[in-house]
C-alpha positions as CSV (number, residue, x, y, z in Angstrom):
1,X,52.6,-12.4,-53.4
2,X,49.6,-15.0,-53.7
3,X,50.7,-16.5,-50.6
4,X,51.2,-13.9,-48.7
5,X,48.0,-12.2,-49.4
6,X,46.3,-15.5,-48.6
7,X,48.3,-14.9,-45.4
8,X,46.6,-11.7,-45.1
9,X,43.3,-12.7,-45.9
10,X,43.2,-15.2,-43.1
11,X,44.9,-13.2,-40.4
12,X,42.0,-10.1,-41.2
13,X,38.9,-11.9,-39.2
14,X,41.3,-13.1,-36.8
15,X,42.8,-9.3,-36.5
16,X,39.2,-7.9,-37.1
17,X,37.8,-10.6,-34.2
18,X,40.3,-9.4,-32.0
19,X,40.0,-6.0,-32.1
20,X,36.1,-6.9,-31.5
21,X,36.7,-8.6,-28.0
22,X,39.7,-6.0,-26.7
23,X,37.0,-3.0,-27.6
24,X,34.0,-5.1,-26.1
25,X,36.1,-6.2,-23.2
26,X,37.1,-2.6,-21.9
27,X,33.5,-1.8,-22.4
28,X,32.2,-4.3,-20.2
29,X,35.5,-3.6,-18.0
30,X,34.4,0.1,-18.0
31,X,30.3,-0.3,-17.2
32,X,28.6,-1.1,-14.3
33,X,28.2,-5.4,-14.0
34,X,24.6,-6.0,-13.6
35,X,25.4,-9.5,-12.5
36,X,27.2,-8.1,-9.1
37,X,27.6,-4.5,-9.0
38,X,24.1,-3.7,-9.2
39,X,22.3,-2.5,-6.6
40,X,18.5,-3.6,-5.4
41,X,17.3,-0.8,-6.6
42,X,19.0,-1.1,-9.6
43,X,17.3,-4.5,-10.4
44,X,14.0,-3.5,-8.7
45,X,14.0,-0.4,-11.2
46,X,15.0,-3.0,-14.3
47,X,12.7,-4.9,-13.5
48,X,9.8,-3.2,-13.5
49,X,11.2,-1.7,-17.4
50,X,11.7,-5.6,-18.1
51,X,7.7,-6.0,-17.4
52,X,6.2,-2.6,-18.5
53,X,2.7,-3.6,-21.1
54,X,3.5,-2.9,-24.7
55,X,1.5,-0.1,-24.4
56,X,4.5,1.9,-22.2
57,X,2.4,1.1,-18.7
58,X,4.3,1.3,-16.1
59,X,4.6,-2.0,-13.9
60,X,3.7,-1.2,-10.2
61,X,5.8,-3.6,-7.6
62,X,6.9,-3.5,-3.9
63,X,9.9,-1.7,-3.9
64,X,13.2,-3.4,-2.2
65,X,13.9,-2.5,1.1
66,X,16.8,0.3,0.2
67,X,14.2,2.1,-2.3
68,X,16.1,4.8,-4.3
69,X,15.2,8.7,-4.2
70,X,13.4,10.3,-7.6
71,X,14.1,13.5,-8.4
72,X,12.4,15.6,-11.2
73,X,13.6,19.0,-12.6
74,X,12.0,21.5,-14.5
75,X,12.4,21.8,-17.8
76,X,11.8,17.7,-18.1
77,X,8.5,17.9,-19.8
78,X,6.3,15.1,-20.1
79,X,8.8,12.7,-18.4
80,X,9.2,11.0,-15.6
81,X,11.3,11.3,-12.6
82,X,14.9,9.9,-12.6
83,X,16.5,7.7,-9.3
84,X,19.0,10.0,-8.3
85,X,22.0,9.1,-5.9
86,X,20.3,11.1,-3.1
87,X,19.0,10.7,0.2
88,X,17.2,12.6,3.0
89,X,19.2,12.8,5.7
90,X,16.6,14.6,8.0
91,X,13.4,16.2,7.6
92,X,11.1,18.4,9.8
93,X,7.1,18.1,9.1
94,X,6.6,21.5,11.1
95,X,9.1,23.8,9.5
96,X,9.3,21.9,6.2
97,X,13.3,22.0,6.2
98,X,15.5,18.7,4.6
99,X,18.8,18.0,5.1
100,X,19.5,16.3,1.2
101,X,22.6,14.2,0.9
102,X,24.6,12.4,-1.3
103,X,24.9,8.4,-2.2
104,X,27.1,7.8,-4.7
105,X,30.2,6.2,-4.1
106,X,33.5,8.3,-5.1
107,X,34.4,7.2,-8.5
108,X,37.9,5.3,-9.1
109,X,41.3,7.0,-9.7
110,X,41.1,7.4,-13.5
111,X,43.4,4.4,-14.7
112,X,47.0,5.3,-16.3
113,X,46.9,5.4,-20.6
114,X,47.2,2.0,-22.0
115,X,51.5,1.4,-22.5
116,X,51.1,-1.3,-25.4
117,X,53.7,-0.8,-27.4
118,X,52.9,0.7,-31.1
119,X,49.7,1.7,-29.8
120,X,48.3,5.4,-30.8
121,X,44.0,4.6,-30.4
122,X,42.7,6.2,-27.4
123,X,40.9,4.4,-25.1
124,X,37.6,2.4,-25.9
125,X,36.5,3.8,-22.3
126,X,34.2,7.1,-21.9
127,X,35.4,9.5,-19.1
128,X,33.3,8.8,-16.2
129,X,33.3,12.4,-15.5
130,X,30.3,14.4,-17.3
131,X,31.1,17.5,-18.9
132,X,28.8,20.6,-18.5
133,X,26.9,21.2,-15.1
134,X,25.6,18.7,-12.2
135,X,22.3,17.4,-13.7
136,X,20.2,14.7,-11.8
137,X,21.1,11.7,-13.5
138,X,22.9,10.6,-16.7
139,X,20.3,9.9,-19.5
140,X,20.7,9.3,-22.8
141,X,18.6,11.7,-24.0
142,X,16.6,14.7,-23.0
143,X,13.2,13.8,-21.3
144,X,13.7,9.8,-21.3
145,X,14.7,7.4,-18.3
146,X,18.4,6.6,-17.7
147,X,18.6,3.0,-18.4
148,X,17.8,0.5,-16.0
149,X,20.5,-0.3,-13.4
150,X,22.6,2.3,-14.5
151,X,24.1,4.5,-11.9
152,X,23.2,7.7,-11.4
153,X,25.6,10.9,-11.2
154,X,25.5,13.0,-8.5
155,X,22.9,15.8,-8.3
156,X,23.3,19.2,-7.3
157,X,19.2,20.0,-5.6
158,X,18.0,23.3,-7.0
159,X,14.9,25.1,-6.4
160,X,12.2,23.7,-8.6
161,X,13.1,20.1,-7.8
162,X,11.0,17.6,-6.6
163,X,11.9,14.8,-4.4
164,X,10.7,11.5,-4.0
165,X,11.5,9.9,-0.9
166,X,11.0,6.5,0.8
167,X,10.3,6.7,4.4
168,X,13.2,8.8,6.1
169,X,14.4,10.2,9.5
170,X,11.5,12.7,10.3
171,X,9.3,11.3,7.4
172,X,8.4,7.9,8.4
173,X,5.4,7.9,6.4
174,X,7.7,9.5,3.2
175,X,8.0,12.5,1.5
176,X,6.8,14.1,-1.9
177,X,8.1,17.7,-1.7
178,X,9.0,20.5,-3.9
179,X,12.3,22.5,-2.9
180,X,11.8,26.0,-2.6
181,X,14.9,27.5,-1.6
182,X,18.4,26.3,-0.7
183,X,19.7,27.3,2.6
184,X,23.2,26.0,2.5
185,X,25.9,23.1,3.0
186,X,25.8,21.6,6.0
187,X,28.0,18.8,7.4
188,X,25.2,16.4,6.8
189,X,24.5,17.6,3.4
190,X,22.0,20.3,1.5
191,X,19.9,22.0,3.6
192,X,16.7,23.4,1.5
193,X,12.9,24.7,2.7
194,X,10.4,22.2,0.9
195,X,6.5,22.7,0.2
196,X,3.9,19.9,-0.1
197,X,3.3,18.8,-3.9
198,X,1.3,16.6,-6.0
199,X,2.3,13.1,-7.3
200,X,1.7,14.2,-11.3
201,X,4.9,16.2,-11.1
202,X,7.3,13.0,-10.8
203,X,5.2,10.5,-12.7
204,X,4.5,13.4,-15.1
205,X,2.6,11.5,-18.8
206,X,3.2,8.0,-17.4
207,X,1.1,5.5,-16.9
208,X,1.4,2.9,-14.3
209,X,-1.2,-0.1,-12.8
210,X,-1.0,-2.6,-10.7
211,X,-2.0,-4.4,-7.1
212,X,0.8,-5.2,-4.6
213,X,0.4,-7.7,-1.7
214,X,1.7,-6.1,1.6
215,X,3.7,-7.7,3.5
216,X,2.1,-8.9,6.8
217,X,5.5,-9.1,8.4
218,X,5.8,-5.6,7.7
219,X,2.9,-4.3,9.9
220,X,3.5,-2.4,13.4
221,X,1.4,-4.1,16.0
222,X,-0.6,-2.2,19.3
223,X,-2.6,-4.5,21.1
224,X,-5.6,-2.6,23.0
225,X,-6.5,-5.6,25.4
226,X,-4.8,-8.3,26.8
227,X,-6.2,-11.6,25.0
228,X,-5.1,-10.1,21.9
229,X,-2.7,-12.4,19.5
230,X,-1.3,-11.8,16.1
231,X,-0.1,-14.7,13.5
232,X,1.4,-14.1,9.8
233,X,2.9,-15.9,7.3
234,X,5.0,-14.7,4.2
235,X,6.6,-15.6,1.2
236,X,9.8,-17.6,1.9
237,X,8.2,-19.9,4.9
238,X,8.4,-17.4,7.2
239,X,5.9,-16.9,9.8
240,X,5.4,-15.8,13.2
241,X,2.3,-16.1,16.2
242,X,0.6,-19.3,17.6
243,X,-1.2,-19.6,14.2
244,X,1.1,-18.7,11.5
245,X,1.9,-22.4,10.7
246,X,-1.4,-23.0,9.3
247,X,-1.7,-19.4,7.3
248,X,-1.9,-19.1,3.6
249,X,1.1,-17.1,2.8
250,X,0.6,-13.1,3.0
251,X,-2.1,-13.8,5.6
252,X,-2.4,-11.8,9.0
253,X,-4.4,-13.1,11.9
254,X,-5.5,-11.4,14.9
255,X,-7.1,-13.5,17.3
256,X,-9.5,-12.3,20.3
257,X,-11.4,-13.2,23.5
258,X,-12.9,-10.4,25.9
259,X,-15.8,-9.8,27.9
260,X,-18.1,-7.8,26.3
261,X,-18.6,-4.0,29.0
262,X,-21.9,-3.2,29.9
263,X,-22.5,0.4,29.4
264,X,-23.2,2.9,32.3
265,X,-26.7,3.4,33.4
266,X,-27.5,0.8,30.6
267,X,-31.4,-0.8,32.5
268,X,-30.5,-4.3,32.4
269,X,-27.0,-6.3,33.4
270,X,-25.1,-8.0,30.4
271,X,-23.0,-10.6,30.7
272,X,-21.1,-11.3,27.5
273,X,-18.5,-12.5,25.2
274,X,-17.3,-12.4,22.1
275,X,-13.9,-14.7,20.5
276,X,-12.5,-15.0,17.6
277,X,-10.1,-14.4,14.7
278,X,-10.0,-12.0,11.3
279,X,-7.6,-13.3,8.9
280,X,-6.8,-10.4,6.3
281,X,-4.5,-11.1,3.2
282,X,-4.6,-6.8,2.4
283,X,-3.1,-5.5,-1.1
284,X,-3.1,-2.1,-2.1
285,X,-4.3,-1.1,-5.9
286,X,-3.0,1.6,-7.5
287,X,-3.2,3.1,-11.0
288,X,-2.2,6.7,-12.6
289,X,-3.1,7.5,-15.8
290,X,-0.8,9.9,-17.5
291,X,-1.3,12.7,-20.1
292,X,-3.5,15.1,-18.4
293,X,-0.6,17.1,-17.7
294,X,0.9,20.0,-19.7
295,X,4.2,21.8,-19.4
296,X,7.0,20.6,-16.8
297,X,7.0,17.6,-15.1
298,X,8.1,19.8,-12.1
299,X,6.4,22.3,-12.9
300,X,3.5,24.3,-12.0
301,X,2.0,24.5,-15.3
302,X,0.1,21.0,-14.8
303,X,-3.6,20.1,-14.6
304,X,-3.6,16.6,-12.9
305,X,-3.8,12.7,-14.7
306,X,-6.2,11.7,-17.1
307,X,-7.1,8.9,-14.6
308,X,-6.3,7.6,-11.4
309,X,-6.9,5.1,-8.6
310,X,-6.3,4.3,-5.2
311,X,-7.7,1.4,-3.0
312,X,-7.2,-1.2,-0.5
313,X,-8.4,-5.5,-1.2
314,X,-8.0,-8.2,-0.3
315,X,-8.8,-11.9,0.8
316,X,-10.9,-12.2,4.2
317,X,-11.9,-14.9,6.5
318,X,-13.1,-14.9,10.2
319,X,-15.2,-17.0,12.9
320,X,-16.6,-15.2,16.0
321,X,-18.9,-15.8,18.2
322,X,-21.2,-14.0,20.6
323,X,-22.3,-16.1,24.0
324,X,-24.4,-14.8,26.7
325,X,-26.5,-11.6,27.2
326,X,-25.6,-8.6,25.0
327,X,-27.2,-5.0,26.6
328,X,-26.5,-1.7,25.0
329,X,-27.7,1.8,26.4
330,X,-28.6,4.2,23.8
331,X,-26.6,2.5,20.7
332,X,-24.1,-0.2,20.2
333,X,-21.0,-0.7,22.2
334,X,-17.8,-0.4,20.1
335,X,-14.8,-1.4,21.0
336,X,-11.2,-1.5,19.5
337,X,-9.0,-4.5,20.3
338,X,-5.9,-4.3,17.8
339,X,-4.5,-1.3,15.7
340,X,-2.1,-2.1,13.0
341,X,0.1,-0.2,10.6
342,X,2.2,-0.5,7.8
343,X,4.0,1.7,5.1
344,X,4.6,-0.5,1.9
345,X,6.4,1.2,-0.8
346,X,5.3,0.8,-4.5
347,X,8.3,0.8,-7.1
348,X,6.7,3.0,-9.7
349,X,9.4,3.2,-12.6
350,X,12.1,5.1,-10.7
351,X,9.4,6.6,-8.2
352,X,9.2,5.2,-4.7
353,X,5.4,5.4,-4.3
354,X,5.0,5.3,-0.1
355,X,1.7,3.7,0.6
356,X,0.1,4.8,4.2
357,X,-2.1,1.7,5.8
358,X,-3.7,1.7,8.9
359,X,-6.4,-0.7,10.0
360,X,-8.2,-1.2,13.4
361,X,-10.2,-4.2,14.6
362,X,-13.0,-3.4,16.4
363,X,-16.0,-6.1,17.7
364,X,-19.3,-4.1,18.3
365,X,-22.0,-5.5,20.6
366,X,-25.6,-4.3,21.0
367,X,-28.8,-5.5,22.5
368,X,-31.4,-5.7,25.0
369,X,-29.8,-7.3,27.7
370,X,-32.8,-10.1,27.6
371,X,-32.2,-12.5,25.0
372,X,-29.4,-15.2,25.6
373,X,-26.8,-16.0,22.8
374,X,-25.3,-18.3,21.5
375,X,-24.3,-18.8,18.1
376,X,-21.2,-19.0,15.8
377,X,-20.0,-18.4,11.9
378,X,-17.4,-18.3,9.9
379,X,-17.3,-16.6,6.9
380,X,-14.6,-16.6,4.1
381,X,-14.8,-13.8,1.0
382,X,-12.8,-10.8,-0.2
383,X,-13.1,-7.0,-0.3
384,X,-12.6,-3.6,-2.6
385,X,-13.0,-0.3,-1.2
386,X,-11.0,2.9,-2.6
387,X,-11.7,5.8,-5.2
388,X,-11.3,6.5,-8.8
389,X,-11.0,9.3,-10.8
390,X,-11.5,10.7,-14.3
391,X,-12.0,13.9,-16.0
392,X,-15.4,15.3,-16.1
393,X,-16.3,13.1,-13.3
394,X,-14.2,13.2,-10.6
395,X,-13.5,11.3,-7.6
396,X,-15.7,8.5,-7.7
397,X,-16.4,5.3,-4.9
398,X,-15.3,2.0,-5.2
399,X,-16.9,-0.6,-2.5
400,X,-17.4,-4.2,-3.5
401,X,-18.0,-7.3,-1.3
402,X,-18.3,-10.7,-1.9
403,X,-19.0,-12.6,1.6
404,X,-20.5,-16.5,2.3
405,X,-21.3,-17.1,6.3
406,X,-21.5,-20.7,7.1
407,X,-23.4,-21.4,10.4
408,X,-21.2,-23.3,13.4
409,X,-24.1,-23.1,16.0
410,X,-26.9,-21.0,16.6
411,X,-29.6,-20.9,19.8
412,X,-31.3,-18.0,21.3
413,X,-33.8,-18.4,24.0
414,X,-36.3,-15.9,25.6
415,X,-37.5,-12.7,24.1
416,X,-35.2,-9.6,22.9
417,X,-32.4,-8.9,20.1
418,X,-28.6,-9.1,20.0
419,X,-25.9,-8.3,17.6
420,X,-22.1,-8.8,17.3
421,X,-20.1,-7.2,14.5
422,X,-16.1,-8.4,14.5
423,X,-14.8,-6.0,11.5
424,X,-12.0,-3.5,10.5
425,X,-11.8,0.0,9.9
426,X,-8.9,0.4,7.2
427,X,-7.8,4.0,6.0
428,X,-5.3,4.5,2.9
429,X,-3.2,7.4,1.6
430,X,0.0,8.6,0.2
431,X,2.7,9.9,1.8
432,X,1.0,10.8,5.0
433,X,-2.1,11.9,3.1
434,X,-5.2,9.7,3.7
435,X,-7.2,9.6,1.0
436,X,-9.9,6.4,1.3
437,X,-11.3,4.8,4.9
438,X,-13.1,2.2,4.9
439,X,-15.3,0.1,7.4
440,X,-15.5,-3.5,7.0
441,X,-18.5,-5.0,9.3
442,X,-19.3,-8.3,8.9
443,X,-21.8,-9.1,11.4
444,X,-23.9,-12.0,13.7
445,X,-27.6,-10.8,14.5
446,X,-29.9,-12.2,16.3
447,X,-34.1,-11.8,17.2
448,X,-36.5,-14.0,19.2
449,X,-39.9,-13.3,20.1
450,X,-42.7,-14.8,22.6
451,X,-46.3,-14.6,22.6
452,X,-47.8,-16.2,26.0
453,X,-51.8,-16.6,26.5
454,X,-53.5,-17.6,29.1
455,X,-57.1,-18.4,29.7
456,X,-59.7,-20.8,32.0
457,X,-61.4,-23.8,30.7
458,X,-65.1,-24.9,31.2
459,X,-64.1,-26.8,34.3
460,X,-62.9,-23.8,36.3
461,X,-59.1,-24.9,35.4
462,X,-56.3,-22.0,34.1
463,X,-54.3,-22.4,31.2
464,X,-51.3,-20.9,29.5
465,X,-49.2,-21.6,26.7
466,X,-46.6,-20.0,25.0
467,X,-45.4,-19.9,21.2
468,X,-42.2,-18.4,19.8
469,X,-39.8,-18.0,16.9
470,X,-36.3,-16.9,16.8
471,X,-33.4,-16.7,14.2
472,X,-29.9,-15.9,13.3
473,X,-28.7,-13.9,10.4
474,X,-25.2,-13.0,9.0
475,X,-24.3,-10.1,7.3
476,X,-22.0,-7.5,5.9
477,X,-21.4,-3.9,5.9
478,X,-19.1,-1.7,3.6
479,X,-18.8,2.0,4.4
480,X,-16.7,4.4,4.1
481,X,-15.4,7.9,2.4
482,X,-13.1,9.2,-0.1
483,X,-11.0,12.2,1.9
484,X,-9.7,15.8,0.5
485,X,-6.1,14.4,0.6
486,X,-6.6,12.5,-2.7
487,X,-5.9,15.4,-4.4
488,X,-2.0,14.5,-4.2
489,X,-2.7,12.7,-7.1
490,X,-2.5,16.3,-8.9
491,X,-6.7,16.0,-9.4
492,X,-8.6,18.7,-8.5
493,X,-9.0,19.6,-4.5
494,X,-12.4,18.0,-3.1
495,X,-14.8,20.3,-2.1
496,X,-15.9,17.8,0.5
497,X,-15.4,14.3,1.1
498,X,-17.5,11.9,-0.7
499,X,-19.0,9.2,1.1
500,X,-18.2,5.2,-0.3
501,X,-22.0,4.7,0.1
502,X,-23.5,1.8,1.7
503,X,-22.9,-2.0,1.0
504,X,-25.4,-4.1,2.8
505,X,-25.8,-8.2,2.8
506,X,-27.4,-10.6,4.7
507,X,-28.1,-13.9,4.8
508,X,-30.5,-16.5,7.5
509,X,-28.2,-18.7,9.4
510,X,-30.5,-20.6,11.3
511,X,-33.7,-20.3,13.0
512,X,-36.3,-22.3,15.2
513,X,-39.8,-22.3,16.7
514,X,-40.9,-23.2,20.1
């Protein structure tokens, strides 16, 4: 009997241990492999859990290219929205109708009951098939996040819901959209009416912050006159344009050389040109501070974020230069040479944040017509322009510059004035809503002045002689506004739009005497 219970004692652990790894291995068997069956969203989405602050923040990174949809329901308070295997299918901006579909893959056949002989324990595995109604997602408990990478089970859209959507067939620019009725099955999917709605009802009392680089690559391209070229370079040794060899990585170059117009009726003939390059590294900064909110995350019971921010930086260099005679009639001669625009979406916990970027280049040219110019700079320095809020306060401007202009050459002769301004005009919002512009200006300027005399000496003989001074100064200009569309944060609606005020530099580049 001694024996055989020592025979027992050392065939439990080996019993016990296998009982561990059959259990453990129809678990694993069972659940989704996050080492090939996730998808990108699925490790975008654990990924920004993996690098949430201790503090619960929320870590704000570019999205993958198949961003997920968020949904949130009423009755989640205080939580955020859940990925959900949904998609939008079609959308119309004038009527407000979607066509909401379906992503999730049919689940297996459910596998025949284990045959081992002897065997009476049910199966280690859960039914894949959730009991009770259609709800957005699985979640393992009531206002939380379904775990990272886990899939999501099919959602039936109600009215109340709110979708999260990154850019779409008839939303290029994405959609954040309440559903207020549900028209019917269609063979494309769920047809529902949507309304506009406010970003607080999917993030709900999260907070998130972060900066995310734009992808230059990612940018559409309208060239408005012909000498017009475009370089970039991004991560992964990819780069495009006659320059983007020699670009720092998540750099975009536009390059120009045109004739500057001299306006109608303006009194003197100008003869002009300006050439160049801006080189713009842009990033977007976004923060929302939860906790303002009360009731339903989807609901309408909701007074906005304790804080928010929105705002485009970035790295900037340039060299221009202005040659010739510069003549202006009645104010400065603006003229756009590139447009650009881009829709970068933020991964927000399982919120696809869509970011709206446009940006023009512009050079601007004014002057008398009678000084001649000639003089180059580059300059090399970074940019913040955007809005923030807080209660009590309210929207609130952003603009900060930090420019250095180096002078390449610089000569002006004869009397008069002349300036050249090579900058950008940048406006940001959120899904389709712009909510911050911005005017970027840095600028060449240059004065010279005469005085002539002229008199007779004792001897009968005339005289003359002229003395002058001239010199060249750099600058920079920040403007710009904070728009009524930033209340899609969930903040109170402005009551008028709030300029960025007025950042002015400048700086002596060179100057002479004759």
């Amino acid at each position: 009997m001694r024996i055989r219970k020592g025979h027992l004692r050392a065939l439990m652990p080996v019993l016990t241990a296998s009982a561990l790894l059959f259990a453990s291995g129809c678990a694993s068997g069972s659940g989704p492999s996050t080492a090939s069956g996730a998808t990108p969203a699925d490790r975008a989405e654990a990924s920004a859990a993996a690098a949430d602050d201790a503090d619960g923040t929320l870590a704000v990174k570019a999205a993958p290219a198949a961003a997920s949809t968020a949904l949130a329901r009423p009755g989640d308070t205080g939580t955020r929205a859940r990925r959900a295997a949904l998609k939008v299918s079609s959308y119309d901006r004038h009527t407000g109708r979607a066509v909401i579909s379906q992503t999730v893959r049919q689940p297996p056949a459910p596998s025949a009951p284990s045959t081992v002989t002897g065997s009476t324990t049910p199966s280690a595995t859960p039914s894949a098939t959730p009991s009770g109604p259609p709800s957005a997602t699985t979640s393992s408990a009531p206002g939380r996040t379904a775990e990272p990478g886990r899939s999501t089970a099919p959602a039936r859209i109600a009215v109340g819901d709110v979708i999260a959507s990154a850019p779409a067939p008839g939303a290029p620019q994405g959609l954040l959209a309440k559903v207020t009725q549900v028209m019917g099955e269609t063979g494309r999917g769920t047809e529902v009416q949507t309304a506009p709605t406010t970003l607080d009802t999917v993030l709900g009392d999260d907070k998130a912050k972060g900066t995310v680089p734009v992808d230059p690559s990612s940018f559409d391209v309208e060239r408005l006159l012909p000498d017009v070229k475009v370089s970039w370079a991004r991560t992964g040794g990819f780069h495009a344009g006659p320059e983007g060899a020699k670009l720092p990585l998540g750099s975009l170059r536009v390059d120009l050389r045109a004739g500057v117009p001299t306006p109608a009726g303006a009194p003197v003939h100008a003869d002009a040109t300006v050439a160049g390059f801006v080189q713009v590294a842009p990033e977007v900064d976004f923060s929302y501070g939860g906790g303002g909110s009360s009731g339903s995350a989807a609901g309408a019971g909701h007074s906005g974020p304790a804080s928010a921010f929105l705002g485009v930086s970035g790295n900037w260099t340039s060299r221009w230069s202005l040659k010739g005679h510069a003549g202006a009639a009645g104010g400065p001669v603006r003229v756009p040479f590139a447009k650009l625009h881009a829709d970068p979406v933020l991964q927000v916990g399982s919120v696809p944040v869509v970011v709206n970027l446009d940006l023009t280049c512009y050079f601007e040219v004014s002057g008398d017509g009678k000084v001649s110019v000639a003089v180059e700079q580059d300059l090399k320095g970074d940019f913040k322009a955007g809005g923030t809020y807080a209660p009590g306060k309210g929207w609130t401007p952003v603009d900060e510059s930090t420019m250095t202009g180096t002078p390449v050459s610089a000569s002006l002769t004869a009397a008069g004035h002349a300036r050249a301004t090579l900058g950008a005009q940048a406006a940001v919002g959120l899904y389709g809503a712009v909510g911050v512009t911005a005017d970027l200006a840095p600028y060449l300027r240059g004065e010279a002045q005469v005085a002539a005399s002229a008199a007779v000496d004792t001897g009968g003989h005339p005289t003359a002689a002229a003395t002058g001074a001239w010199a060249v100064y750099g600058g920079v200009d920040l403007s710009g506004a904070l728009r009524l569309q930033l209340s899609i944060f969930g903040t109170p609606v402005l009551q008028r739009t709030i300029p960025l005020g007025s950042l002015h530099r400048e700086w002596k580049l060179a100057s002479g005497a004759v």
